[in-house]
C-alpha positions as CSV (number, residue, x, y, z in Angstrom):
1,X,-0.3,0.7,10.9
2,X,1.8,3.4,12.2
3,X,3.4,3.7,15.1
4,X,2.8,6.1,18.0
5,X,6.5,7.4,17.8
6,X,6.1,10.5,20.8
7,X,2.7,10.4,20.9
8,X,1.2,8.9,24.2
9,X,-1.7,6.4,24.3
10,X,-3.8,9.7,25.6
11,X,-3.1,12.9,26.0
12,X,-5.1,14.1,29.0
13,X,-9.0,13.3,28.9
14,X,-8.4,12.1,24.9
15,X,-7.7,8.6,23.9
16,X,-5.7,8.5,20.2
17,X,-7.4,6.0,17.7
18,X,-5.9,6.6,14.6
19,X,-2.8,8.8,13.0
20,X,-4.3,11.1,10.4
21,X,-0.9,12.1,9.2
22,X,1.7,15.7,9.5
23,X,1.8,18.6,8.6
24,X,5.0,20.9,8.7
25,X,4.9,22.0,12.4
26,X,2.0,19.5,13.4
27,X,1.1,15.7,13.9
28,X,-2.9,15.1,13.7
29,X,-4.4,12.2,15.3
30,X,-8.1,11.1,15.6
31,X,-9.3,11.1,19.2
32,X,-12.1,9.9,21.4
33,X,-13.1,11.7,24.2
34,X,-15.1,9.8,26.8
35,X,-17.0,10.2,29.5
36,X,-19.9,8.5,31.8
37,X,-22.3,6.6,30.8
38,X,-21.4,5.8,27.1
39,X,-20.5,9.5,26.0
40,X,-18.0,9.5,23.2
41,X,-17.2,12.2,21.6
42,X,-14.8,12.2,18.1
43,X,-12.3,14.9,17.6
44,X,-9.1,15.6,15.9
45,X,-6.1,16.2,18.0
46,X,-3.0,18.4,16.8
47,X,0.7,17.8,18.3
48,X,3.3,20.0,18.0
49,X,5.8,17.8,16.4
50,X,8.6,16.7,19.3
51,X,11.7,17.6,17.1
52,X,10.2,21.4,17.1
53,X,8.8,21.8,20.7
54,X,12.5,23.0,21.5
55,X,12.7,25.6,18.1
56,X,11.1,29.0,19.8
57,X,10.4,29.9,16.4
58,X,8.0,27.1,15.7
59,X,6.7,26.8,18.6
60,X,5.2,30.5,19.2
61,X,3.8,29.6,15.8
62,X,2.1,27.0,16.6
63,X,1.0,28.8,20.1
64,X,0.0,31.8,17.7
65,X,-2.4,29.6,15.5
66,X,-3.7,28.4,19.0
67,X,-4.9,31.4,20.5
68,X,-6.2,32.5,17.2
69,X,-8.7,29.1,16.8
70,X,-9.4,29.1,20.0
71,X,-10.9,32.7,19.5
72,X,-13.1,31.7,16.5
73,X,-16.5,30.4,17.1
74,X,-18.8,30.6,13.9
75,X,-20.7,27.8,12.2
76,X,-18.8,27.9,8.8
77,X,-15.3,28.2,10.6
78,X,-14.1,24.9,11.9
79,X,-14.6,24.7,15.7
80,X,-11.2,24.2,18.3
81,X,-12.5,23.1,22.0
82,X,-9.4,23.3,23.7
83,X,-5.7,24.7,23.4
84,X,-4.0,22.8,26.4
85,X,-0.1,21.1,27.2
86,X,0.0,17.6,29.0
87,X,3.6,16.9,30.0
88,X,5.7,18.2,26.6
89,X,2.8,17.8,24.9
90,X,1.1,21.1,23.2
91,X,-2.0,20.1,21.8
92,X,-4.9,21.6,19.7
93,X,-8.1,19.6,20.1
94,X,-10.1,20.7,17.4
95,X,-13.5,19.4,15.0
96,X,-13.9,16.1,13.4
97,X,-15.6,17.0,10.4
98,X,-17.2,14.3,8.2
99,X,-16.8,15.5,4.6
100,X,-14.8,16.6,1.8
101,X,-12.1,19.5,0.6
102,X,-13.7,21.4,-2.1
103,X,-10.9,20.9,-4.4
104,X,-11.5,17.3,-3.7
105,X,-14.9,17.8,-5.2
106,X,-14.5,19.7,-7.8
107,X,-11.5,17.2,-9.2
108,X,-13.8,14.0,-8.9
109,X,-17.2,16.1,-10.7
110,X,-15.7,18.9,-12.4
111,X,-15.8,22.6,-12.4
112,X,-18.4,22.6,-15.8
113,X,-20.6,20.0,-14.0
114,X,-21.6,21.8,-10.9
115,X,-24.1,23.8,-10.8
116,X,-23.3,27.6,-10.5
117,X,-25.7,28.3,-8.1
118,X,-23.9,25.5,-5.7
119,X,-20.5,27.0,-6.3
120,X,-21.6,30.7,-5.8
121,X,-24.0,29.0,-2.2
122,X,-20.5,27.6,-1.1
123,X,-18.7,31.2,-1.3
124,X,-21.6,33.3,0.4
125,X,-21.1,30.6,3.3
126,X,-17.3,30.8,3.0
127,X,-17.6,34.5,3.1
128,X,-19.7,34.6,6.0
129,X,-16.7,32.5,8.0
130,X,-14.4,35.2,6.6
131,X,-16.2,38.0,8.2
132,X,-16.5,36.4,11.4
133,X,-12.4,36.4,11.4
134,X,-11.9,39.5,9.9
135,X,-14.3,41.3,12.7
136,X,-12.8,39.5,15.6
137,X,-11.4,41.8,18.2
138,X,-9.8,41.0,21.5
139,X,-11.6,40.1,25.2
140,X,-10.9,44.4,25.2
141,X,-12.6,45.0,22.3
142,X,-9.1,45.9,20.2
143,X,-9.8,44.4,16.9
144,X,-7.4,41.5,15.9
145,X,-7.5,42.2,12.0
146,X,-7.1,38.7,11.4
147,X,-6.2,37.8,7.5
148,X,-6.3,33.9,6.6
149,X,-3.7,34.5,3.3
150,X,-4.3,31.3,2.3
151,X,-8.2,31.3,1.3
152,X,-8.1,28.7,-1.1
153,X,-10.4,25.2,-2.9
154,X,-8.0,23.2,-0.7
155,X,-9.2,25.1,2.8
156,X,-12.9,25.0,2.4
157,X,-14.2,21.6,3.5
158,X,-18.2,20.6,2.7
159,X,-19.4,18.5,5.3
160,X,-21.5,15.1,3.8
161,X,-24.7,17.3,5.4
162,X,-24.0,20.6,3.3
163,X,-22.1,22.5,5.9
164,X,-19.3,24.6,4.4
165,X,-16.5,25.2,6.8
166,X,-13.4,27.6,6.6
167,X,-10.2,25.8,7.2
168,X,-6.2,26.0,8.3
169,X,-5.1,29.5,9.9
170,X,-1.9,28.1,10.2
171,X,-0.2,31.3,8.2
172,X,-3.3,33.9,9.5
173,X,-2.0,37.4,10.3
174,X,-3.5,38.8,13.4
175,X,-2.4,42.0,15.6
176,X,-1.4,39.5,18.8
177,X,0.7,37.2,17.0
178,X,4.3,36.8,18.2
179,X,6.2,36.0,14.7
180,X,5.4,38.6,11.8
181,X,6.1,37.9,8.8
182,X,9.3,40.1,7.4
183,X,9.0,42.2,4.4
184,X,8.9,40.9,0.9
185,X,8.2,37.1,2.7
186,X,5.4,35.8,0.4
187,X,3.0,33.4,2.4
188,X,-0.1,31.6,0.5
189,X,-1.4,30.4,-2.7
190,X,0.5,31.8,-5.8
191,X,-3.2,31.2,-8.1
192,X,-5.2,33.0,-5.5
193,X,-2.8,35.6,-4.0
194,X,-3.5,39.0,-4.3
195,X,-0.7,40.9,-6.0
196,X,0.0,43.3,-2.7
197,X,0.3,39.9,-1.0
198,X,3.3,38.6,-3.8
199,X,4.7,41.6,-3.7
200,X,5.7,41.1,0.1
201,X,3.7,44.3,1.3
202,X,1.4,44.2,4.4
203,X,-2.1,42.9,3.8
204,X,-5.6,43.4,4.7
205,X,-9.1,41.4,4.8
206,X,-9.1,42.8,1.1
207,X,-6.9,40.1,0.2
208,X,-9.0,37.4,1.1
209,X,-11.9,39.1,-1.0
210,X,-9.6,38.6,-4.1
211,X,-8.6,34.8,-3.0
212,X,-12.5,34.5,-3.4
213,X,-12.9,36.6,-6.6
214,X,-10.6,33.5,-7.8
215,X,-12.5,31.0,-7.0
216,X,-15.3,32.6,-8.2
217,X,-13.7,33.5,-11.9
218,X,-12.6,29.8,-12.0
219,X,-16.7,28.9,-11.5
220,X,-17.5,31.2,-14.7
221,X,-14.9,30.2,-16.4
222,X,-15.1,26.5,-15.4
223,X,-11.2,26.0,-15.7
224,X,-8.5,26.9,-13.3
225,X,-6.9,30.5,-14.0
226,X,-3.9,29.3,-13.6
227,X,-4.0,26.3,-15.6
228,X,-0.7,25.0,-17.0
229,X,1.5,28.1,-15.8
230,X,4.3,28.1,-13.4
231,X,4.2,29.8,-10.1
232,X,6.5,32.9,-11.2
233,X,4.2,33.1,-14.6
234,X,1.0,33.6,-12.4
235,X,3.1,35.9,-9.9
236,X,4.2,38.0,-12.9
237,X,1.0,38.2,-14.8
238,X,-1.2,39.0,-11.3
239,X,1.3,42.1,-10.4
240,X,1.5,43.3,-13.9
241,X,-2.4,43.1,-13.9
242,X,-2.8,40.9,-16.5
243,X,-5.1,38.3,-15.6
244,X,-7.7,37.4,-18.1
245,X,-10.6,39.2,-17.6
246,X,-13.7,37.5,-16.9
247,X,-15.8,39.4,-19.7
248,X,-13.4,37.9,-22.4
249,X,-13.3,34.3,-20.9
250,X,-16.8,33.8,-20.4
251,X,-19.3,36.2,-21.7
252,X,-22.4,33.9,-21.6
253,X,-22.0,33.8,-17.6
254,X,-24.5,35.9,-15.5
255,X,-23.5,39.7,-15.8
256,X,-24.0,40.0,-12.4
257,X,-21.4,37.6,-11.5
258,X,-19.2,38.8,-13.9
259,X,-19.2,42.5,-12.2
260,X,-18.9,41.0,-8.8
261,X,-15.9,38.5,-9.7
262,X,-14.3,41.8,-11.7
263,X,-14.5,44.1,-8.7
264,X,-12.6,41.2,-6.1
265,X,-10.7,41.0,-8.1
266,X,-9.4,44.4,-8.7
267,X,-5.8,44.9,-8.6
268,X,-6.5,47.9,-6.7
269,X,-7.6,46.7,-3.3
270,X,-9.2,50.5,-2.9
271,X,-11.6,49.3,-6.2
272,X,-12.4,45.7,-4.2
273,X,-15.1,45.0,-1.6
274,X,-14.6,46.4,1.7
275,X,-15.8,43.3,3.7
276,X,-16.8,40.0,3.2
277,X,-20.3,41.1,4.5
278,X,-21.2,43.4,1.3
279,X,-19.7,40.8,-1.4
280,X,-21.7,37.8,0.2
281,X,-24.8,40.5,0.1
282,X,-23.9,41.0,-3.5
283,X,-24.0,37.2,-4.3
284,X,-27.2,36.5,-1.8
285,X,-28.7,38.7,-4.5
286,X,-28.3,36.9,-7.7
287,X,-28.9,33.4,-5.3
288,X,-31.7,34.1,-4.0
289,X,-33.7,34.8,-7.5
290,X,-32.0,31.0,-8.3
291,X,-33.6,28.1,-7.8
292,X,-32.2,26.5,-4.4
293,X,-29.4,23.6,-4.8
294,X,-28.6,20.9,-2.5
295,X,-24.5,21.2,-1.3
296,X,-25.1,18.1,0.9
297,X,-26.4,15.7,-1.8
298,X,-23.8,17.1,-4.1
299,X,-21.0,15.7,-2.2
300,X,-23.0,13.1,-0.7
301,X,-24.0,11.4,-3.8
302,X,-20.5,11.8,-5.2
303,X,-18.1,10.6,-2.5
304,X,-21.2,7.8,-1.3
305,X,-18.5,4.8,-0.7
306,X,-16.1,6.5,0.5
307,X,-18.5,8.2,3.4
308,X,-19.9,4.3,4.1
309,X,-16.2,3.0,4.2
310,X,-15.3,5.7,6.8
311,X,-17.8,5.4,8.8
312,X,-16.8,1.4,9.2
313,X,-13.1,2.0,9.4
314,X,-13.8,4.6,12.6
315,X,-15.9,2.2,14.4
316,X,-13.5,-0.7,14.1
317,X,-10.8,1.7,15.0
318,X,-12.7,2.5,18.2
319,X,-13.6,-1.1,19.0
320,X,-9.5,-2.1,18.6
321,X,-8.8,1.1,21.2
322,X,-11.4,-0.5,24.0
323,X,-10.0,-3.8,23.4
324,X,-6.3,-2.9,23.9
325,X,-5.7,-1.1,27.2
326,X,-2.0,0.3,25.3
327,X,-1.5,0.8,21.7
328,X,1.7,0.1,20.1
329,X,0.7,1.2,16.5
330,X,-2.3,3.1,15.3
331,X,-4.2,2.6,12.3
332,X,-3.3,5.2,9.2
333,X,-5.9,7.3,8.5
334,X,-4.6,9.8,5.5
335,X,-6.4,12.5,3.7
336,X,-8.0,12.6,0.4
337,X,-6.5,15.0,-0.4
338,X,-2.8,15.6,0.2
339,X,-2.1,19.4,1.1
340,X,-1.4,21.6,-2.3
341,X,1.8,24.0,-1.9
342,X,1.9,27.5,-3.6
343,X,3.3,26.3,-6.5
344,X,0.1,24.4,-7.3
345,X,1.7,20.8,-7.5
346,X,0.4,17.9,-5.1
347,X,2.4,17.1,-2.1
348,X,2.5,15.2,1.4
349,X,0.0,17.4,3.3
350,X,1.1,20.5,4.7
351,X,-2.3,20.8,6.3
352,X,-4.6,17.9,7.0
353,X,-8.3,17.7,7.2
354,X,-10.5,15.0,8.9
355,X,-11.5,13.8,5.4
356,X,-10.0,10.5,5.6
357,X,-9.1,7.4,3.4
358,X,-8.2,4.3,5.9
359,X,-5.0,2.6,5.3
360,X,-5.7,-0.8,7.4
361,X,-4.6,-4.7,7.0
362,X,-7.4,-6.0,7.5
363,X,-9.7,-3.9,4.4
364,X,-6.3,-4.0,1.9
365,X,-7.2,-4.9,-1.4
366,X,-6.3,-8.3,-2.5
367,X,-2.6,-9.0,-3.7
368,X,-2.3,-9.2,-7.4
369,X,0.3,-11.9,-7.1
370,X,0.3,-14.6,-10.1
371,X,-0.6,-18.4,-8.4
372,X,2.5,-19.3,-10.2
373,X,4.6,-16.5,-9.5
374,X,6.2,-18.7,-6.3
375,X,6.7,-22.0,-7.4
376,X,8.5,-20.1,-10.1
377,X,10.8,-18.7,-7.7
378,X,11.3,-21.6,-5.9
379,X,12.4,-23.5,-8.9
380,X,14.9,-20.5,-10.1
381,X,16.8,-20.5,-6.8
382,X,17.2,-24.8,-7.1
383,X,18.1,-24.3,-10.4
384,X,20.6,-21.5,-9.6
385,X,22.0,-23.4,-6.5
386,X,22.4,-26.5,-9.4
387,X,24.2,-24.4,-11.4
388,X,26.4,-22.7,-9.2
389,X,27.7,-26.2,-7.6
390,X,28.4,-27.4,-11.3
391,X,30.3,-24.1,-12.2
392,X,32.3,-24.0,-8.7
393,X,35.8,-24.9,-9.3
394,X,36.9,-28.0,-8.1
395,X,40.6,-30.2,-7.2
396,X,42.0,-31.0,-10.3
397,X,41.9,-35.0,-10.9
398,X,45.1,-36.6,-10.0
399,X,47.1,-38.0,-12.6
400,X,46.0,-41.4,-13.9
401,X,48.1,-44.5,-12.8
402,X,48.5,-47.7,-14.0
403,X,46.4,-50.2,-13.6
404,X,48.6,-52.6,-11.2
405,X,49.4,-49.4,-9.1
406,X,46.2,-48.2,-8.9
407,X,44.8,-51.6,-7.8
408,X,47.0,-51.6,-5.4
409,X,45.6,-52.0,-1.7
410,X,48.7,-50.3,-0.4
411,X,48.6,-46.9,-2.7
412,X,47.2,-43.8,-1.1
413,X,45.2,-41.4,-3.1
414,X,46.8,-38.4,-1.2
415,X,49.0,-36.9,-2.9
416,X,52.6,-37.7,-1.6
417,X,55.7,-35.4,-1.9
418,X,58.9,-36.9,-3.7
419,X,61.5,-38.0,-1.1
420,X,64.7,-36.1,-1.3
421,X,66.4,-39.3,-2.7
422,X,64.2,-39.2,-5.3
423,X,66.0,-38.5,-9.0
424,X,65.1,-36.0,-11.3
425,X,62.4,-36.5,-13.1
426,X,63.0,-38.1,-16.9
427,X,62.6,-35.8,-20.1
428,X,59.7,-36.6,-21.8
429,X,61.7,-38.7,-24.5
430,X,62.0,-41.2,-22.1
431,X,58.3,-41.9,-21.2
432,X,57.5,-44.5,-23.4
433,X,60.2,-46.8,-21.8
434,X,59.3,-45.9,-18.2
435,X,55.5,-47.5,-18.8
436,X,56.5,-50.6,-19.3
437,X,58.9,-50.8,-16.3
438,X,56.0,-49.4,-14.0
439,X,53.8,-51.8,-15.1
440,X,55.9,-54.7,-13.9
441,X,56.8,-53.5,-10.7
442,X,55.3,-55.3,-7.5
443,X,52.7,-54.3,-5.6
444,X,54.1,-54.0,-2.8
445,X,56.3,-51.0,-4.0
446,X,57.3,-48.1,-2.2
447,X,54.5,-45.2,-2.8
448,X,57.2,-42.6,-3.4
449,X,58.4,-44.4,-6.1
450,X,55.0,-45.0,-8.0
451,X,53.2,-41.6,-7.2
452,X,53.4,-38.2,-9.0
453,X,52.8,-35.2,-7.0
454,X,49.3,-34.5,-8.0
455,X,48.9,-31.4,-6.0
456,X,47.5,-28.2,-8.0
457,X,50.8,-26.2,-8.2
458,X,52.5,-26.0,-11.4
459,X,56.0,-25.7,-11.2
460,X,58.5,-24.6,-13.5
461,X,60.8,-27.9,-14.6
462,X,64.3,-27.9,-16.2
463,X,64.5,-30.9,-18.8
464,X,67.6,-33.0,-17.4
465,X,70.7,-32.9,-20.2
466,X,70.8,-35.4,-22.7
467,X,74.1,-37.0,-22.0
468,X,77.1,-36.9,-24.5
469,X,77.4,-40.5,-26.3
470,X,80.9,-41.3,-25.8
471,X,83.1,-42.2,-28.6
472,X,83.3,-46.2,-29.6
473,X,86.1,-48.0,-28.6
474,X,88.7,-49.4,-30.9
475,X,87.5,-53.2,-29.9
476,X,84.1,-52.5,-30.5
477,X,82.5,-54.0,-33.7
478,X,81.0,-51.4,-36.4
479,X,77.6,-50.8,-36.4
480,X,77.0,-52.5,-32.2
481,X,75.4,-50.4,-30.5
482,X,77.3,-49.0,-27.6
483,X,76.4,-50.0,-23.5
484,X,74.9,-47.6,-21.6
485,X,77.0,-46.6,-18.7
486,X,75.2,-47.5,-15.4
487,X,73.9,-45.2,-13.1
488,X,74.2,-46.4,-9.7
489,X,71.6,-43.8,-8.8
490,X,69.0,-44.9,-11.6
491,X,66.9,-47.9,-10.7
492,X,65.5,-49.0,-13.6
493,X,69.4,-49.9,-14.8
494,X,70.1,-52.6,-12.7
């Protein structure tokens, strides 16, 4: 699920189902549209993104691809109903188109699987689109000279019926658009750009005839032409002329096509078609002496599951928007095929189309998860826990007493500081005969007397000086052993 984030449950008379994704100026949502007695229209819905709505820049951009749709109205040229603004809102409601990008077709069959006459049907319909923008001229009559720049697999979308529509004039040139694009700005497809169009310079229709020349050398020769180059290889190669000609790459193709694909694709645009009119002419010609081919069951047989799935994700997406009278998250409806930048490397789409993969809950495949991947867990954390209260540092023990003392009812087992009385304590020469006295002293004996400190603090201790023997008196009898003096301080010499 996603959430709505700006969006509104509607946006005027259109009720949001599902988030289709963004683009760079754009979020696209799927939308209802209803009205009496049952009517229920699908549509996609584009939204200037909120964080741009305040950029001037972007958002006579976004105004100039508006006025632009709204002017095209052509059966292979995807349809826009309304340009309107609800609130901050600046919407496009456009065509929900049930199918697939081209590029997405020929990834999943193949360029050397598909029939030639179904690539060359695809680019006489394309081409009849193209004309229709190219020729379009104000409510006046001043002509526009509209130029997609960005003709391209990924902009050509085949509807599950066979219907081929022209896609995305987000970076179209027209005469009424507010932002021009400044000299030497390169805007497009580096693998279909004509070189005029890298070189920065202003373009005409003429370089949408080469875009198409492309695509048509990359039918013949049933490989990309720019396969495995960088961008500023291609760029190089197409302005110094020195693409691979289609003679050398694939002589055993039609000669027709060859000639027609060689003249687009002229790096002269003088030498190139001068409409899209005359080179769709020139391919009706071979076509029609073809036997006919089927674009519908092409993409229909190949993307069969995925049109199905689709079809059941929408209707449940519908069914949750009439149940809940406001959505707080909207199911994830993502393209195919993400958006392909000039460089020719996959990327978050930079343009979406309504040929959708659901991302939903309730249809996500099945976790993976081992059965014994939690009790496993479970049991490493107890046994972590065990080990970490073994390893934790504890109190040191206090030092053993004897066994009277320590029997003793009267004896705490805190530890007790020596009173200031106490003496100093013996050096350990005279350990041995300080068990013994301990041992028969009462019970009832004073706890300062018995106890050690047994706190954790080691402390730096001075052995006490041995004292001097004193020399024997003349009385005394050789080999007695002298008294000790008494120590009136020392217990244990009483």
């Amino acid at each position: 699920m996603t959430p709505l984030e700006s969006a509104p449950t509607t946006i005027g008379k259109y009720r949001l189902i599902a988030s289709l994704g963004a683009g760079g100026m754009a979020q696209v949502y799927l939308a209802v549209a209803s009205g009496p007695a049952g009517f229920n229209k699908l549509l996609v819905l584009k939204l200037l993104r909120s964080e741009l709505a305040q950029d001037r820049k972007f958002f006579l951009m976004f105004l100039d691809e508006a006025r632009l749709a709204a002017r095209l109205n052509h059966p292979n040229v995807v349809q826009t109903y309304e340009v309107g603004e609800e609130g901050d809102q600046t919407f496009l409601a456009m065509e929900y188109l049930e199918g697939q990008p081209w590029s997405a077709v020929l990834r999943k069959l193949g360029r050397g699987s598909i029939p030639l006459t179904a690539h060359v049907r695809l680019l006489c319909d394309m081409l009849a689109g193209l004309h229709h923008a190219h020729d379009l001229c104000d409510f006046d009559g001043t002509p526009l000279r509209v130029v997609h720049r960005d003709v391209s697999p990924q902009n050509v979308m085949l509807t599950y019926d066979g219907v081929v529509k022209l896609m995305d004039f987000g970076i179209a040139a027209a005469s009424t658009a507010s932002q021009v694009t400044e000299t030497g700005t390169f805007k497009g497809k580096a693998a279909y750009a004509a070189p005029e169009q890298i070189r920065g310079e202003k373009v005409d229709r003429r370089a949408d005839l080469f875009a198409v020349g492309v695509m048509l050398w990359e039918a013949l020769a049933a490989r990309k032409i720019a396969e495995g180059k960088q961008d500023i290889q291609t760029m190089h190669q197409r302005i110094a002329g020195l693409d691979p000609p289609i003679d050398d790459v694939a002589p055993d193709t039609p000669a027709e096509l060859r000639a027609i694909c060689s003249r687009a694709m002229s790096p002269d645009p003088a030498a190139r078609y001068p409409s899209a009119r005359e080179m769709q002419q020139a391919l009706l010609s071979w076509l029609q002496a073809q036997p006919p081919s089927s674009l519908g069951d092409l993409v229909s047989d190949a993307f069969r599951e995925e049109h199905q799935r689709l079809r059941h994700l929408i209707d449940e997406a519908i069914k949750r928007s009439r149940e809940q009278s406001v959505l707080t998250s909207l199911p994830q409806l993502s393209s195919t095929l993400s958006g392909t930048p000039s460089n020719g490397t996959p990327s978050p789409a930079s343009h979406l189309t309504p040929s959708l993969a659901i991302q939903s809950p309730s249809l996500a495949p099945p976790s993976r998860r081992p059965p014994w991947l939690l009790p496993g867990l479970v049991g490493v954390s107890l046994l972590g826990a065990l080990a970490v209260a073994l390893l934790k540092p504890s109190a040191p023990a206090p030092t053993p007493l004897p066994a009277a003392s320590a029997a003793s009812p009267g004896v705490s087992s805190a530890p007790l500081a020596p009173p200031p009385s106490a003496p100093p304590a013996p050096p350990p020469s005279a350990a041995p005969s300080a068990a013994p006295a301990a041992s028969s002293a009462p019970a009832s004996a004073e706890p300062a007397i018995l106890l050690r400190p047994v706190a954790p603090v080691r402390t730096e201790r001075t052995a006490a000086p041995v004292p001097t023997p004193e020399p024997p008196r003349p009385d005394s009898k050789p080999g007695k052993k002298p008294k000790r003096p008494i120590d009136d301080s020392d217990p244990y010499g009483r």
